[in-house]
N, C-alpha and C positions, 0 to 999 in steps of 0.2 A: 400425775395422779397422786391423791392422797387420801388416806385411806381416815373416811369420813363417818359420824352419824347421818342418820337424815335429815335429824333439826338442825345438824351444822351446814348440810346442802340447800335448806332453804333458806338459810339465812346468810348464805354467800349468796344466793341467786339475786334476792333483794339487793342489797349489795354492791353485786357486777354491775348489775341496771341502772341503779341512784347514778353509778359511775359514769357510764355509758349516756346514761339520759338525763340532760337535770329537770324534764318533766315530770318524774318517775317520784313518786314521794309514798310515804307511808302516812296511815290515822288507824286509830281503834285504842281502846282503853288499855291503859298502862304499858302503851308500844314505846313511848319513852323513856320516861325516867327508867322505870323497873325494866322496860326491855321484854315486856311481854311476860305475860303469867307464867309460858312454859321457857320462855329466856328465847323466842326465835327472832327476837328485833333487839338482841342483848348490841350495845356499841353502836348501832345505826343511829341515834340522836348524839352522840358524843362524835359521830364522824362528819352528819350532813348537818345536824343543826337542827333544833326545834322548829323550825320553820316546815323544813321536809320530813319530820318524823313528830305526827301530832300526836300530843296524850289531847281524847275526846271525852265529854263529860259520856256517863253511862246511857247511852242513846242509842238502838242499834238503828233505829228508823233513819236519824240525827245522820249516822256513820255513814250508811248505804246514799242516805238523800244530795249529802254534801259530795261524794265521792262519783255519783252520776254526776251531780250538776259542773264539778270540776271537769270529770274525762270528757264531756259535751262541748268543754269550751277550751280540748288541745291537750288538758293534761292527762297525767298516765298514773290514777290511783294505785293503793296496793289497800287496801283495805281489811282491818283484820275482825273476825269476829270473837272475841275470846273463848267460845263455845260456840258449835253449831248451833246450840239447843237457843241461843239465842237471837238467832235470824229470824226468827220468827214473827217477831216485831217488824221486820226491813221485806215481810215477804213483798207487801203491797209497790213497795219503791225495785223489786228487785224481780219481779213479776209484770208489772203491769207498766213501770216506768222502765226499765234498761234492757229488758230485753225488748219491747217493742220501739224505741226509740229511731232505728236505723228503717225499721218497716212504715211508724207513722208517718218521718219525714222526708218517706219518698226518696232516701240517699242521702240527703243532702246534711242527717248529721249521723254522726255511729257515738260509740259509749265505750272506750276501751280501759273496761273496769276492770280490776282483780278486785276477789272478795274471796280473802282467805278463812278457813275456818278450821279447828281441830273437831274430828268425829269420832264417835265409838268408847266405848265402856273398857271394864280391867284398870279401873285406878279408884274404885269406892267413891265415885262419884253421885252416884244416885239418879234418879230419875230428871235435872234440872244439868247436869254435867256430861252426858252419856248416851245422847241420842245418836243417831244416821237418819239425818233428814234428806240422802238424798232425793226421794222420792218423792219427797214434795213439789222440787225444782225438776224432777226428769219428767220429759216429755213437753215441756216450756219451747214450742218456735223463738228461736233468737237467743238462747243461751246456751253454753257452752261447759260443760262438767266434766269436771277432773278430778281423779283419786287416785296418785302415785302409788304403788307398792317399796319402791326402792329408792334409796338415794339420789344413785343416778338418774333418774326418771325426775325427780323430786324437784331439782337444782332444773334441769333441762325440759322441763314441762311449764315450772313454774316462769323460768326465763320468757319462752315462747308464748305464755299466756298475758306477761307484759305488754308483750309486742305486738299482740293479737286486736284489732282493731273493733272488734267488738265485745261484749261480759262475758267473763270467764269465771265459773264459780269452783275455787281450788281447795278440795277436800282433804286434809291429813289426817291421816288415824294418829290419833294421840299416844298409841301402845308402842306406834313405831318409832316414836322420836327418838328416843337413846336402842331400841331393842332393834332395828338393823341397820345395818355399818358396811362397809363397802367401800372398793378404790372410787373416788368420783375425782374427772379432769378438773383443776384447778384454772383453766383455761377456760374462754368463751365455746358456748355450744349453745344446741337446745334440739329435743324432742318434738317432733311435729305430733300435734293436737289432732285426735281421728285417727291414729295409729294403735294397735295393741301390738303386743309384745311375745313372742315363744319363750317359757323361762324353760320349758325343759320337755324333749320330744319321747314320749314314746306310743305303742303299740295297742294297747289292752283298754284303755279309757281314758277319757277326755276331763277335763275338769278346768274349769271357767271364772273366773273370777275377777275381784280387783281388791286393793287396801291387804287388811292385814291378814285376813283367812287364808291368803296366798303362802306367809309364812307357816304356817299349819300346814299347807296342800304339801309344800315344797319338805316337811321336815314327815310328814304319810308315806311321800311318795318313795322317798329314799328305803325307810323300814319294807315298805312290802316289795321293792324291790328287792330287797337283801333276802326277806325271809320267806315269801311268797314266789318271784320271778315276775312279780307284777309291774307291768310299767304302763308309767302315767305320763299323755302328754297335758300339758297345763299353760295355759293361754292367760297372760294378763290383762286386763281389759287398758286400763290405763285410762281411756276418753271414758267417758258416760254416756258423755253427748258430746259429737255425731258418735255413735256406736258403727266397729270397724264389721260392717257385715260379713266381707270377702275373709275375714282372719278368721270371724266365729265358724262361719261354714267349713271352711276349710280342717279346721281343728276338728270338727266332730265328724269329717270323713274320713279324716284319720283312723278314726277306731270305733266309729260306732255307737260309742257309749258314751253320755255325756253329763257329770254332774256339776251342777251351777252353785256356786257357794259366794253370801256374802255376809254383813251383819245386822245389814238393817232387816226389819220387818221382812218374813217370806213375801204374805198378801198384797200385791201391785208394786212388789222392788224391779229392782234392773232388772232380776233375775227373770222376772215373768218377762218380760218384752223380749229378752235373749231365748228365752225358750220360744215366744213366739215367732223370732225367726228361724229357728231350729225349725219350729213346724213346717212353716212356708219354703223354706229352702230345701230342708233334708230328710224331709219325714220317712221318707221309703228306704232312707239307707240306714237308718236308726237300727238296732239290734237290741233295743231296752227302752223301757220308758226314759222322758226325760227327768233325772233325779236332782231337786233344791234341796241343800242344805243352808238354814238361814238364823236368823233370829227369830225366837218365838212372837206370835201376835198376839202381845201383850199389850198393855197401854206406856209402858219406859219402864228401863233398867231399874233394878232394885239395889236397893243398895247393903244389902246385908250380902256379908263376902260370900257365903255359901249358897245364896239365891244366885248372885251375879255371877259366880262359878257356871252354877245352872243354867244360866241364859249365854253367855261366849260360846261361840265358838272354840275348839279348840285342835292339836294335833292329834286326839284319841279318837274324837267324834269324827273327825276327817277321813283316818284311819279307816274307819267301820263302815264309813257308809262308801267310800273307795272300795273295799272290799266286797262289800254287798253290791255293788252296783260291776263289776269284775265278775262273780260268783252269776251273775244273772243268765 
């Protein structure tokens, strides 16, 4: 064990793999030389070689299109998007071309992409820097969505999603890169895809999640159990897609009450599909409405610091609505 950032657990996990695999290669702008905007491909071309660790002209169409037509033909992309907010451009190649690839050709070929991206606001990034598009990609047949909360998870998800035979689209909140730290094995592992996670069991309310509002739940839950007696079980989502149904149920029979917390947009986030199995699953044993805490439905982050204050998430708002949703 050693006691890690996050950004340094995905940037072993790359890494491990190059090592393991030599199909396994890196592209996306400035994953070379510079080593990535936020430094998580820092030494990967000074160890494999520019061959395996491409700098790509600013393309995201470009990055996603070459990186299908590669995994199609044996190899094992990692593809980086410098921002989510810039997939946007790559949705049509990463929509209509890699997730359907394995269904048009009847088996006979699959797409085993990573397409990495940083998400989420808290660095004055603005409106162009600062999105969660997850919800553009969820609910996609044939694709696969990841948003670590932990290191651990981080290094061990992102592994597994190498190895995963079909596109895997791997979400990092950018807040978490240096802001959580933790023992991660220095050793081979990995996290099965479609799994959530217990970060902490209790009695009185349930609270749901994934990325970084987790850190929030988890720094709530500790205060109003000290000052309150309130205890919070909290569930990490970890997958997007498949979404682990048997954890989510399970968690909000625990206690009956259950708040969904994440950053992207409330209106059509993960959050709604998790509440809408809440409903089909466990509506009679509910004891509360079901409670989202989210990002406002705005049009994107603002970039004036005391607006962007206004729009995160944080561990006060967490706090409060933990309590109100307790109190109920």
């Amino acid at each position: 064990m050693a006691m890690m950032e996050y950004i340094d657990a995905i940037r072993l996990a790359m890494k491990e793999e190059m090592e393991r695999d030599d199909s396994v290669f890196v592209l996306g702008e400035d994953v070379g030389v510079k080593g990535g905007v936020f430094t998580t491909t820092k030494g990967l071309q000074e160890q494999f070689g520019a061959e395996r660790v491409l700098d790509t002209p600013l393309a995201e169409s470009a990055i996603a299109g070459v990186a299908i037509g590669a995994a199609m033909y044996g190899m094992k992309p990692i593809a980086e998007m410098q921002y989510s907010d810039f997939m946007l451009p790559a949705t049509n190649q990463i929509i209509s071309e890699a997730a359907k690839i394995r269904y048009r050709s009847n088996n006979d070929w699959s797409c085993p992409v990573v397409i990495r991206a940083p998400i989420g606001g808290g660095i004055f990034g603005g409106l162009y820097h600062s999105q969660c598009p997850e919800s553009i990609f969820f609910g996609t047949p044939g694709l696969k969505i990841v948003a670590p909360y932990s290191a651990y998870d981080a290094k061990g998800l992102l592994k597994a999603a190498v190895r995963d035979p079909d596109p895997v689209l791997f979400f990092e909140n950018k807040k978490c890169y240096k802001l959580i730290k933790e023992d991660v094995p220095e050793s081979d592992y990995t996290v099965p895809i479609g799994e959530a996670n217990l970060l902490r069991e209790g009695d009185d309310i349930t609270v749901i999640g994934y990325s970084l509002p987790l850190h929030f739940a988890m720094q709530a839950a500790e205060e109003l159990e000290r000052e309150q007696g309130i205890t919070a079980h909290i569930l990490d989502l970890r997958t997007l897609q498949p979404l682990d149904r048997e954890a989510i149920t399970a968690a909000v029979r625990r206690t009956g009450k259950v708040l969904i917390v994440h950053e992207d947009n409330k209106t059509g986030g993960v959050g709604a599909e998790v509440a809408a199995i809440i409903a089909e699953e466990c509506l009679f044993e509910l004891d509360a409405p079901i409670f989202r805490l989210c990002g406002p439905d705005v049009p994107a982050m603002p970039i004036s610091p005391p607006m962007e204050k206004f729009f995160m998430l944080s561990k006060d708002k967490l706090k409060a609505e933990m309590l109100r949703l307790a109190q109920y």
